[in-house]
PyMOL commands that place a pseudoatom at each C-alpha (Angstrom):
pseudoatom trace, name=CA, resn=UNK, resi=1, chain=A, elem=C, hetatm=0, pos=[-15.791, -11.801, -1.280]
pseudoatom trace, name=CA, resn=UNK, resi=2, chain=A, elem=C, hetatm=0, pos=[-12.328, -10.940, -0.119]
pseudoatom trace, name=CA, resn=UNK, resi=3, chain=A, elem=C, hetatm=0, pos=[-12.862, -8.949, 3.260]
pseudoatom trace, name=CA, resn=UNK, resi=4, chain=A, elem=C, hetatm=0, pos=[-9.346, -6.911, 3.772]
pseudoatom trace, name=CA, resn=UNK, resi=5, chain=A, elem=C, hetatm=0, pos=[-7.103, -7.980, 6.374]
pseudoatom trace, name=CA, resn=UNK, resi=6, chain=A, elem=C, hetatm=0, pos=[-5.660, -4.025, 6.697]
pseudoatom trace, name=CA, resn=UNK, resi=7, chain=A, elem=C, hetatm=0, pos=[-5.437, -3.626, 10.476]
pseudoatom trace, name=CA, resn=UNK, resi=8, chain=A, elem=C, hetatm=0, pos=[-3.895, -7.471, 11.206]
pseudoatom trace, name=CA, resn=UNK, resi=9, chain=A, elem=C, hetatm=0, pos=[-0.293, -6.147, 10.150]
pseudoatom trace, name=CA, resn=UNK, resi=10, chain=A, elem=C, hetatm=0, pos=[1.750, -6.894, 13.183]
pseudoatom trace, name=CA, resn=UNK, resi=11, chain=A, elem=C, hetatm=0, pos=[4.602, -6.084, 11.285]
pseudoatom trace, name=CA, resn=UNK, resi=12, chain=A, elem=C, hetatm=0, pos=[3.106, -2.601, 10.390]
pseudoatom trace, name=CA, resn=UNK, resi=13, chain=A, elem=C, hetatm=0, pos=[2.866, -1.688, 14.594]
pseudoatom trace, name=CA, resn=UNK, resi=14, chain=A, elem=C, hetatm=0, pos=[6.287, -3.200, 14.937]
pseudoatom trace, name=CA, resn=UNK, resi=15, chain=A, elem=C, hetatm=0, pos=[7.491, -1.183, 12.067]
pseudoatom trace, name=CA, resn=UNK, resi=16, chain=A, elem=C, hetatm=0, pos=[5.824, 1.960, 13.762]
pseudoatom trace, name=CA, resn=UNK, resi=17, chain=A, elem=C, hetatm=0, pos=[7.271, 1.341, 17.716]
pseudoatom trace, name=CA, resn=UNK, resi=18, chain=A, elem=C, hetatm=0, pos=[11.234, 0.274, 15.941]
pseudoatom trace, name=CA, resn=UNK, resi=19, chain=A, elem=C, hetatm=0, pos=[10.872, 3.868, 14.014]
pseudoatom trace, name=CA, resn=UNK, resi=20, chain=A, elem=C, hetatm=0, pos=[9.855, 5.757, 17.113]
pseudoatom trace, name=CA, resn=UNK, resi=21, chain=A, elem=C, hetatm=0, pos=[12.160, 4.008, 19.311]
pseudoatom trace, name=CA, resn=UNK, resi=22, chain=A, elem=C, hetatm=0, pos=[14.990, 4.590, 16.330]
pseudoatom trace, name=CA, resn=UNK, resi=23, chain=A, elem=C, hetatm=0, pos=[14.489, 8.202, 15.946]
pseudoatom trace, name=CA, resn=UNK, resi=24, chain=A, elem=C, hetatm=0, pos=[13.533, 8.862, 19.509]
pseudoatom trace, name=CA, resn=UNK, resi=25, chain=A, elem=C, hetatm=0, pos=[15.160, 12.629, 20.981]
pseudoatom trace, name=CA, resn=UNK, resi=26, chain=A, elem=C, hetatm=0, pos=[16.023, 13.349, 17.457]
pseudoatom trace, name=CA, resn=UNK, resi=27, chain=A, elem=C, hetatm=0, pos=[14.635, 16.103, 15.463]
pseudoatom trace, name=CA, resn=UNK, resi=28, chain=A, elem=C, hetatm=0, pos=[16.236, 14.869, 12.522]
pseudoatom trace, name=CA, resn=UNK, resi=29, chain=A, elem=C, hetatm=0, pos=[17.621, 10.844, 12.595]
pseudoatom trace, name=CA, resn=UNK, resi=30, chain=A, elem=C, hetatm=0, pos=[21.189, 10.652, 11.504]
pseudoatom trace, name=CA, resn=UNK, resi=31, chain=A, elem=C, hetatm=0, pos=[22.039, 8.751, 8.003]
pseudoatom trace, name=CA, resn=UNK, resi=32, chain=A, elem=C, hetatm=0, pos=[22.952, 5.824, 9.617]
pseudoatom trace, name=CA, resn=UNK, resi=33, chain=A, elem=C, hetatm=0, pos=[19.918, 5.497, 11.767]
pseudoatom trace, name=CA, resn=UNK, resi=34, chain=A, elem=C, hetatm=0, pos=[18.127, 5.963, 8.441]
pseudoatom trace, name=CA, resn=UNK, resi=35, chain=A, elem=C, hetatm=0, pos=[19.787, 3.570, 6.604]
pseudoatom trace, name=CA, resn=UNK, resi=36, chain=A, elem=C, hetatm=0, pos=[19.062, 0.776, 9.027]
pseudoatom trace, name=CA, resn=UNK, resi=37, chain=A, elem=C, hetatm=0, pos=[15.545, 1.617, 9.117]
pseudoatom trace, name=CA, resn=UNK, resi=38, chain=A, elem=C, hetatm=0, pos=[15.364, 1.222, 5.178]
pseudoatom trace, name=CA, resn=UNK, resi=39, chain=A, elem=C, hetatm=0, pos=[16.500, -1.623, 5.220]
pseudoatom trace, name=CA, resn=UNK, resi=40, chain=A, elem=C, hetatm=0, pos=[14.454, -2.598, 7.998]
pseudoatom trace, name=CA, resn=UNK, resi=41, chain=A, elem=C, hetatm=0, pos=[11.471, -0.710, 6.262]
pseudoatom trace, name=CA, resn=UNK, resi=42, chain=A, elem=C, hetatm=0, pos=[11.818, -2.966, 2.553]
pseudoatom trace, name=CA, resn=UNK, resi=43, chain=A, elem=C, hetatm=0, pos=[11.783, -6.036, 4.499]
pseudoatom trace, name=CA, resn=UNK, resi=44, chain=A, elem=C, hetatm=0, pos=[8.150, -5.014, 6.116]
pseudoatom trace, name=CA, resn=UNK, resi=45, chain=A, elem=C, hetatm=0, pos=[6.665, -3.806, 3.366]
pseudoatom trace, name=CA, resn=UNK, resi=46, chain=A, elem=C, hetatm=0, pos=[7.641, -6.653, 1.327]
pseudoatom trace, name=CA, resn=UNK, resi=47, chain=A, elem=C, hetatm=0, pos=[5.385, -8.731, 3.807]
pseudoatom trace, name=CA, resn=UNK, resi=48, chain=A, elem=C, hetatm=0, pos=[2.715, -6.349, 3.489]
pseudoatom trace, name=CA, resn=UNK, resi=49, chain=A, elem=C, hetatm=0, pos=[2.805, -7.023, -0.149]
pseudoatom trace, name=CA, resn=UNK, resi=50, chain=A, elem=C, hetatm=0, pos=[2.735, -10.774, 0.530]
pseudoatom trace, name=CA, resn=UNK, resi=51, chain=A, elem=C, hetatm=0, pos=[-0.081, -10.211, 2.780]
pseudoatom trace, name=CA, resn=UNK, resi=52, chain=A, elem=C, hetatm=0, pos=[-2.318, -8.525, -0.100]
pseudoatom trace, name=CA, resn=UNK, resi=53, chain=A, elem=C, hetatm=0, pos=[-1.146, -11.613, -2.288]
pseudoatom trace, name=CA, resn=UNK, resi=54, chain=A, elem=C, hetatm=0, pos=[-2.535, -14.072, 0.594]
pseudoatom trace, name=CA, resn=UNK, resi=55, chain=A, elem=C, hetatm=0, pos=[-6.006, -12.316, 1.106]
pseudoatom trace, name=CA, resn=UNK, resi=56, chain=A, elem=C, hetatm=0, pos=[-6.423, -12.380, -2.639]
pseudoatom trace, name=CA, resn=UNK, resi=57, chain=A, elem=C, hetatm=0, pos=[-6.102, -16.165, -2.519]
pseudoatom trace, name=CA, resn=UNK, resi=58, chain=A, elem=C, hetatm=0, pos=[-9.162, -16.620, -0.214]
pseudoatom trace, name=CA, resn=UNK, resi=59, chain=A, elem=C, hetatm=0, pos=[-10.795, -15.374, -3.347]
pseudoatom trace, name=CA, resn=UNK, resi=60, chain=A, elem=C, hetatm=0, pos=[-9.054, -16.082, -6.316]
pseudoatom trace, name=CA, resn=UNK, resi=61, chain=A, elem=C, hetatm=0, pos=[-7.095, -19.423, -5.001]
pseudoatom trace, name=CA, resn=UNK, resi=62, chain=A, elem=C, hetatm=0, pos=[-3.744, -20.383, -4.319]
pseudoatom trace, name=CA, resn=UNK, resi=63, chain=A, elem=C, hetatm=0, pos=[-1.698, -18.484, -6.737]
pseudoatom trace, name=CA, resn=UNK, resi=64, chain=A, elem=C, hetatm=0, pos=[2.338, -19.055, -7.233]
pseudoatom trace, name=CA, resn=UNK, resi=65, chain=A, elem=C, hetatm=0, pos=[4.301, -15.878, -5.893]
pseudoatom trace, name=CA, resn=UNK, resi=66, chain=A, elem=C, hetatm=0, pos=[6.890, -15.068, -8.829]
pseudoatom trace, name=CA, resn=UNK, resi=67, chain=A, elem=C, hetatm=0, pos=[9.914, -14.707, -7.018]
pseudoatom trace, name=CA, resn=UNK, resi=68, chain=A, elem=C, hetatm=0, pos=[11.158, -11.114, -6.575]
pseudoatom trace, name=CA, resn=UNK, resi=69, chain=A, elem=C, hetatm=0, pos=[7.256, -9.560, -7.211]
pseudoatom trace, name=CA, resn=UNK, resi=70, chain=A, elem=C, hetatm=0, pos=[7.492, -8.211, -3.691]
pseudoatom trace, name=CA, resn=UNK, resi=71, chain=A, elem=C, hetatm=0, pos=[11.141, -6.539, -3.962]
pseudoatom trace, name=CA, resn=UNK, resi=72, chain=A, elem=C, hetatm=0, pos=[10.057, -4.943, -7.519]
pseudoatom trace, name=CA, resn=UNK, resi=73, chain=A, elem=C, hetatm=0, pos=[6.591, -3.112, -6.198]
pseudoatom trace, name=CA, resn=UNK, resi=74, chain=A, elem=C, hetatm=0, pos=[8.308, -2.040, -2.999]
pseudoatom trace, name=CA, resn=UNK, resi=75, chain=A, elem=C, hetatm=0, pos=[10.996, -0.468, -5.102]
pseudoatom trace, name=CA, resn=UNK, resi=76, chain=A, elem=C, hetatm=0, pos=[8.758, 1.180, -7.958]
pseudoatom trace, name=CA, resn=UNK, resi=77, chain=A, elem=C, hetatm=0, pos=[9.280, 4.606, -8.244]
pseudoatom trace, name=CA, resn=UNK, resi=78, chain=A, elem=C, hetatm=0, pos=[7.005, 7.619, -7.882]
pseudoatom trace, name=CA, resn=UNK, resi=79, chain=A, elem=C, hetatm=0, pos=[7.545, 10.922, -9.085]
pseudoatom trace, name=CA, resn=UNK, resi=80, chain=A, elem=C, hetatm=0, pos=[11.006, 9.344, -10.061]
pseudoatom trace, name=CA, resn=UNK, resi=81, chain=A, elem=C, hetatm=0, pos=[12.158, 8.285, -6.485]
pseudoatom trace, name=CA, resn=UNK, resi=82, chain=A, elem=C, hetatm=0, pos=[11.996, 5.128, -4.517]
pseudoatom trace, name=CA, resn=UNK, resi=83, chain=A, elem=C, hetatm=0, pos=[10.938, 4.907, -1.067]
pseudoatom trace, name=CA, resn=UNK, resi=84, chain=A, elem=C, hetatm=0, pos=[14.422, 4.253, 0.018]
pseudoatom trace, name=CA, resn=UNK, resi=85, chain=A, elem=C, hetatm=0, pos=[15.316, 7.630, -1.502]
pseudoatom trace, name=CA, resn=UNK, resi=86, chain=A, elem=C, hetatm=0, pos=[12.092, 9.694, 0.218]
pseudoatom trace, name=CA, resn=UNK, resi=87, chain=A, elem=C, hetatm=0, pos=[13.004, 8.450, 3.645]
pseudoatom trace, name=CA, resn=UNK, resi=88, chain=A, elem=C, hetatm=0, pos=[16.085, 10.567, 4.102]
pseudoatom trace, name=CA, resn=UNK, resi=89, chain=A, elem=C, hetatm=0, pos=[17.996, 12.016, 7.318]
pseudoatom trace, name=CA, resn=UNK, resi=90, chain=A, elem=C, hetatm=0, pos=[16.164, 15.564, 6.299]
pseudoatom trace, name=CA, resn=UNK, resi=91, chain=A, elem=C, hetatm=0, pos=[12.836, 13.834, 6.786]
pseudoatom trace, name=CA, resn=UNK, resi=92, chain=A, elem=C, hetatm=0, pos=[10.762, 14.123, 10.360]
pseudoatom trace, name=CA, resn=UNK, resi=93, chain=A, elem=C, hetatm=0, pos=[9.826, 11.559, 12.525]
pseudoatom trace, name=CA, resn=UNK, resi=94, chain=A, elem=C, hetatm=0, pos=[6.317, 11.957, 11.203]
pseudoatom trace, name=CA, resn=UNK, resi=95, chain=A, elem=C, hetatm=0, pos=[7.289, 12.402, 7.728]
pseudoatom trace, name=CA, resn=UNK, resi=96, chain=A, elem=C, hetatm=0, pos=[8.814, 8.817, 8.150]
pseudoatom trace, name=CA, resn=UNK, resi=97, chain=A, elem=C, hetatm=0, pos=[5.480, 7.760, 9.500]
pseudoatom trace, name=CA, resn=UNK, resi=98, chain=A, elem=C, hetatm=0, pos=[3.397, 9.132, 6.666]
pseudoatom trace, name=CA, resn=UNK, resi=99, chain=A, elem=C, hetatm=0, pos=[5.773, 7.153, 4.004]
pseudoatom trace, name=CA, resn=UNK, resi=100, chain=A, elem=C, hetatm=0, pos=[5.748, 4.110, 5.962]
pseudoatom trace, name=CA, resn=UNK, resi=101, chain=A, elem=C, hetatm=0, pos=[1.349, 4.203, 6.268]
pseudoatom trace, name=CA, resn=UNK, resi=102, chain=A, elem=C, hetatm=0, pos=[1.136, 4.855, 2.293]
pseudoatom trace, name=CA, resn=UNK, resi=103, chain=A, elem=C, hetatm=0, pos=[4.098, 2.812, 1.223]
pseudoatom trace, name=CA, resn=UNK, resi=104, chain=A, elem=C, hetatm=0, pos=[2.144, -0.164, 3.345]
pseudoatom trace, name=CA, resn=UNK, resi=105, chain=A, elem=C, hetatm=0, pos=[-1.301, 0.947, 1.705]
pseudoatom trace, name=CA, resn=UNK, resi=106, chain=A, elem=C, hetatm=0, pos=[0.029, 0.858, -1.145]
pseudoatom trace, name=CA, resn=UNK, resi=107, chain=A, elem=C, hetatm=0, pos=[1.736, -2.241, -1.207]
pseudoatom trace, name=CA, resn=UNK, resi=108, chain=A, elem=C, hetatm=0, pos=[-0.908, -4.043, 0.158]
pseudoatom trace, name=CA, resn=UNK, resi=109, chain=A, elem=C, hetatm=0, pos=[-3.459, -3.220, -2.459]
pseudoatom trace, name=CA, resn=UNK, resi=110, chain=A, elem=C, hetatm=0, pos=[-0.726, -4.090, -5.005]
pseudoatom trace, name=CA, resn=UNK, resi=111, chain=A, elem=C, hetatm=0, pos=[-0.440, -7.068, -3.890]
pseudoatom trace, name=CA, resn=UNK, resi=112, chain=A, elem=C, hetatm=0, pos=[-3.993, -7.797, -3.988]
pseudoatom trace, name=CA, resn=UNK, resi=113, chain=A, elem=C, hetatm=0, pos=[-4.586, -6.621, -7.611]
pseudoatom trace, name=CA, resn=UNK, resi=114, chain=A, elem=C, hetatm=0, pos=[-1.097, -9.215, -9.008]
pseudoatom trace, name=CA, resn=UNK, resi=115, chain=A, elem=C, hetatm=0, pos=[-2.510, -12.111, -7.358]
pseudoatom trace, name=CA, resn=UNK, resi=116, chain=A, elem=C, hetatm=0, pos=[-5.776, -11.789, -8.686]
pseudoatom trace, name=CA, resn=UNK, resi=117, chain=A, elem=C, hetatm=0, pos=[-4.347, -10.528, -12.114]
pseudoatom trace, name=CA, resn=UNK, resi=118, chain=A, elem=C, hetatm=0, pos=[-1.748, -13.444, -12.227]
pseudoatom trace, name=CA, resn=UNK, resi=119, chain=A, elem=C, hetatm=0, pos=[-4.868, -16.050, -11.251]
pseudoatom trace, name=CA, resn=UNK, resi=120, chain=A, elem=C, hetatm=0, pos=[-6.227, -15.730, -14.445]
pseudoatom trace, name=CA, resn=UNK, resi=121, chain=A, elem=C, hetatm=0, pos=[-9.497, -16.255, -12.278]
pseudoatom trace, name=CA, resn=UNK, resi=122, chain=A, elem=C, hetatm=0, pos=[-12.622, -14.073, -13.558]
pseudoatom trace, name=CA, resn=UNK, resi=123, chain=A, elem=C, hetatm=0, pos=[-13.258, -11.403, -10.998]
pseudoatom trace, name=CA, resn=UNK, resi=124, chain=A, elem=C, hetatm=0, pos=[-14.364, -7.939, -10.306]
pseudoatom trace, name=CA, resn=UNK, resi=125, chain=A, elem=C, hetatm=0, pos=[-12.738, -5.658, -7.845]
pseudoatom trace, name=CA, resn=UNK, resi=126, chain=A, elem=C, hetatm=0, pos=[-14.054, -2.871, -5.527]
pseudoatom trace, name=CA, resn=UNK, resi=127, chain=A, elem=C, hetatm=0, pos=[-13.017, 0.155, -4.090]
pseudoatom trace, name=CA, resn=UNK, resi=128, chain=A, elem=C, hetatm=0, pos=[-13.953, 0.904, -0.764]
pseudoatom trace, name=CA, resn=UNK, resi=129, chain=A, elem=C, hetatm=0, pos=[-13.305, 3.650, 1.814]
pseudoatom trace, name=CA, resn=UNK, resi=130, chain=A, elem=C, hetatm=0, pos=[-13.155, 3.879, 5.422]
pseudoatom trace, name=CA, resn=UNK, resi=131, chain=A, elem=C, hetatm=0, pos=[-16.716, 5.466, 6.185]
pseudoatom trace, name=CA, resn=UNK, resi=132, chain=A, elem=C, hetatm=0, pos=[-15.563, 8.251, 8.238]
pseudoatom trace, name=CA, resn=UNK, resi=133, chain=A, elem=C, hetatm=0, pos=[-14.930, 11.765, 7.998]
pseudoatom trace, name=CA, resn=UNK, resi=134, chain=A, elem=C, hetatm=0, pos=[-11.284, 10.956, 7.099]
pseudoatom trace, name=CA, resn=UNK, resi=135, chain=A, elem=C, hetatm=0, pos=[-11.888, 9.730, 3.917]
pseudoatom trace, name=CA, resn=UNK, resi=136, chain=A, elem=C, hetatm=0, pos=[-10.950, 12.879, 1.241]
pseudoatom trace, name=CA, resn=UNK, resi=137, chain=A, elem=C, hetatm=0, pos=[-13.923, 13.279, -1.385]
pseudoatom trace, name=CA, resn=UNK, resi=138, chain=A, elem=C, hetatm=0, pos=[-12.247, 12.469, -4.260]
pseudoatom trace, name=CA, resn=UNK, resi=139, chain=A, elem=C, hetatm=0, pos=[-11.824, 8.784, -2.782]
pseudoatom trace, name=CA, resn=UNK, resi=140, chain=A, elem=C, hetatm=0, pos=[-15.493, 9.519, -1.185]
pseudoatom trace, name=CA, resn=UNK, resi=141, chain=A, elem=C, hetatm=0, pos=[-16.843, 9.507, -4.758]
pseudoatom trace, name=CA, resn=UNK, resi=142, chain=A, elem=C, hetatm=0, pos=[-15.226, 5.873, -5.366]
pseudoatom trace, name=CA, resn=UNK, resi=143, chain=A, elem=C, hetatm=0, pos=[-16.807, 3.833, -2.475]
pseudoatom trace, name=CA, resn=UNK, resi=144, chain=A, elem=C, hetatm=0, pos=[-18.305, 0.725, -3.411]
pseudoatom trace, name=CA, resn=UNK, resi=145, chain=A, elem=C, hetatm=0, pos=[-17.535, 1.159, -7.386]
pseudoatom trace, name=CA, resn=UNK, resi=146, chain=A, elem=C, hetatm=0, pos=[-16.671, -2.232, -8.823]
pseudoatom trace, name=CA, resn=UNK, resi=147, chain=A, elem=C, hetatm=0, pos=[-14.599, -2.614, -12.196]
pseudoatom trace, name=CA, resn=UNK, resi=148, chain=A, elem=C, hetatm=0, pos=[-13.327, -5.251, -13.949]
pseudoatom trace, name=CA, resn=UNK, resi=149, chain=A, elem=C, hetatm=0, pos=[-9.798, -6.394, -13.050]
pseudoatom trace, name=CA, resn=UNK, resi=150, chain=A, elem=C, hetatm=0, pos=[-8.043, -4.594, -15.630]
pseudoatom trace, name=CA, resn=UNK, resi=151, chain=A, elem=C, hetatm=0, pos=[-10.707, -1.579, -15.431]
pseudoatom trace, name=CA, resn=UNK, resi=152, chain=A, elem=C, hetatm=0, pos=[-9.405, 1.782, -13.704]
pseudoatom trace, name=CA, resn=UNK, resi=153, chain=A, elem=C, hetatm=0, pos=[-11.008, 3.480, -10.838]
pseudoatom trace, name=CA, resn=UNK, resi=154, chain=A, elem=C, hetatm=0, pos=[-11.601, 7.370, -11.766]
pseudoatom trace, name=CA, resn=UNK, resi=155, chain=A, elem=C, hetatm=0, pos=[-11.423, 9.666, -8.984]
pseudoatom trace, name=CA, resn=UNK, resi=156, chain=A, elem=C, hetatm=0, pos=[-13.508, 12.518, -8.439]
pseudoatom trace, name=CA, resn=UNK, resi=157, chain=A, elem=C, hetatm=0, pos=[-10.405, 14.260, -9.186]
pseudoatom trace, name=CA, resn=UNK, resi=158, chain=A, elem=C, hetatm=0, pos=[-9.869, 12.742, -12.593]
pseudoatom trace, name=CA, resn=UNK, resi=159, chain=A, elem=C, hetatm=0, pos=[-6.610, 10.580, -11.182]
pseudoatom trace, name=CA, resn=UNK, resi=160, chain=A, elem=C, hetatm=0, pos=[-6.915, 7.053, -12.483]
pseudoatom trace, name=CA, resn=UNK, resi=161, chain=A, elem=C, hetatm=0, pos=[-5.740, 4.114, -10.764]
pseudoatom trace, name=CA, resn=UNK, resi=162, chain=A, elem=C, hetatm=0, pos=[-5.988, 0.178, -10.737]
pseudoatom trace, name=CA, resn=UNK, resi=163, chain=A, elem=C, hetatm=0, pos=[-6.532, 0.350, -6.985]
pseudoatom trace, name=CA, resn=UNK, resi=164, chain=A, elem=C, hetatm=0, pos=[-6.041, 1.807, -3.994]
pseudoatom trace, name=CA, resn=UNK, resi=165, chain=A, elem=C, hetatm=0, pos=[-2.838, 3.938, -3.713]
pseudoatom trace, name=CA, resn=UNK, resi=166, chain=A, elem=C, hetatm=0, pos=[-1.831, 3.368, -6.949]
pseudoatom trace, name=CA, resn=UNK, resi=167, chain=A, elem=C, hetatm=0, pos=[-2.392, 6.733, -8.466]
pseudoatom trace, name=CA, resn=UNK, resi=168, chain=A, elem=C, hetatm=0, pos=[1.292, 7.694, -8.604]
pseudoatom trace, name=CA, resn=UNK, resi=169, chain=A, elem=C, hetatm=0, pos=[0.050, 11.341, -7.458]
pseudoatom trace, name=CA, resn=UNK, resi=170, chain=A, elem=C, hetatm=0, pos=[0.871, 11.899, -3.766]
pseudoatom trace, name=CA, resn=UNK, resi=171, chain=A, elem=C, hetatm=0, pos=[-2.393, 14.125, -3.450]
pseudoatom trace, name=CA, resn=UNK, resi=172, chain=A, elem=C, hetatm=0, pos=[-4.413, 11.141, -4.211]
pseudoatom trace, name=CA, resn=UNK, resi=173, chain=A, elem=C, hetatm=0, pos=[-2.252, 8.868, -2.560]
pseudoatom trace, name=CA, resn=UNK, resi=174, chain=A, elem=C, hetatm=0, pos=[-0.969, 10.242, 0.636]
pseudoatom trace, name=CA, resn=UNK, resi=175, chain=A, elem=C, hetatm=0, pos=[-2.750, 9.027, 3.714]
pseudoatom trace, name=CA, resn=UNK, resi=176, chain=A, elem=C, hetatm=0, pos=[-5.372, 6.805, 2.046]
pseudoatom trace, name=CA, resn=UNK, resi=177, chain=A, elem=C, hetatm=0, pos=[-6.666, 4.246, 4.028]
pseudoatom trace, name=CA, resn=UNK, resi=178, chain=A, elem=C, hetatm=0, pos=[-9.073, 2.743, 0.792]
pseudoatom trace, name=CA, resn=UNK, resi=179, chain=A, elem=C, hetatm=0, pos=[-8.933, -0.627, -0.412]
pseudoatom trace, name=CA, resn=UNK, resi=180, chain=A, elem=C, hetatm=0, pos=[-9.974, -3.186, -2.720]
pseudoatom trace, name=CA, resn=UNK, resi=181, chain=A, elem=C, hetatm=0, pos=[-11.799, -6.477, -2.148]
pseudoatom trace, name=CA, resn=UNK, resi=182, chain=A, elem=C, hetatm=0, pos=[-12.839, -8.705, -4.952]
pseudoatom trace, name=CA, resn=UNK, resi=183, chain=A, elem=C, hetatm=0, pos=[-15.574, -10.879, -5.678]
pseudoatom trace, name=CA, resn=UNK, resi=184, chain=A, elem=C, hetatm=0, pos=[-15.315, -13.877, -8.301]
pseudoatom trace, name=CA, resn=UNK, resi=185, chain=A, elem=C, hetatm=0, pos=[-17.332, -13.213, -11.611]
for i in range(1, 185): cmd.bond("trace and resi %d" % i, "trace and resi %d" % (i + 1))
show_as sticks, trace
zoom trace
């Protein structure tokens, strides 16, 4: 079984410190602060993604990254903007944090789900939560559900999603911490 490597992202922390140290004494951070920070920003997340794609190997095996993969989920757009165009010069300091936590989450679990997908290796996947008082009860509902690969996860809510973050709905999305391990059939 895949056990999720969530809290080793180094990058994530580094991310976290360059964004405070960025936007430090501003209210607001000016365009061009912002700008560097995206760019900054798609270049973390893209290793997120790649980290996903590793842990799934420990389970799945070693699957070839198709090139671009990364770049492409980073970039996919929800409620018809990209995360380059949510992080903005209107946005706080914590707003910036928020994106950053579920663009990672996201990515991540993304990552996770491809590799095993493109592996053509029979396994199951399973949601699970945090186990605290954090977790919101439509994701509360999902803990320890396991679905086929291809199955989606129903939330308490109704939302549907192939894992973890990947609702599309920012009410679902938003600050989850869930993920998805898998186990081989």
């Amino acid at each position: 079984m895949l056990m999720s490597n969530v809290f080793r992202w180094d990058e994530l922390e580094i991310i976290r410190r360059e964004a405070e140290t960025l936007f430090n004494g501003f209210e607001k951070p000016t365009k061009e602060q912002v700008e560097r920070f995206r760019d900054y920003l798609e270049f973390v997340l893209c290793l997120v993604y790649a980290y996903g794609w590793h842990d799934a190997e420990e389970t799945v095996g070693i699957v070839p990254f198709t090139d671009g993969k990364d770049t492409e989920t980073v970039n996919l757009e929800i409620e018809g903007e990209t995360f380059r165009e949510r992080v903005t010069e209107e946005k706080s300091y914590e707003e910036i944090l928020r994106i950053i936590d579920t663009e990672a989450h996201r990515d991540y679990n993304t990552g996770v789900y491809e590799a095993a997908k493109e592996s053509g290796v029979p396994v199951m996947k399973r949601w699970d939560t945090m186990l605290d008082d954090k977790v919101r009860e439509t994701h509360r509902y999902l803990e320890g559900i396991t679905v086929g690969i291809d199955d989606l996860f129903y939330s308490e809510s109704g939302a549907s999603a192939l894992y973890p973050g990947g609702f599309g709905d920012p009410m679902e999305d938003c600050g989850c911490r869930c993920y998805v391990t898998l186990t081989r059939v």
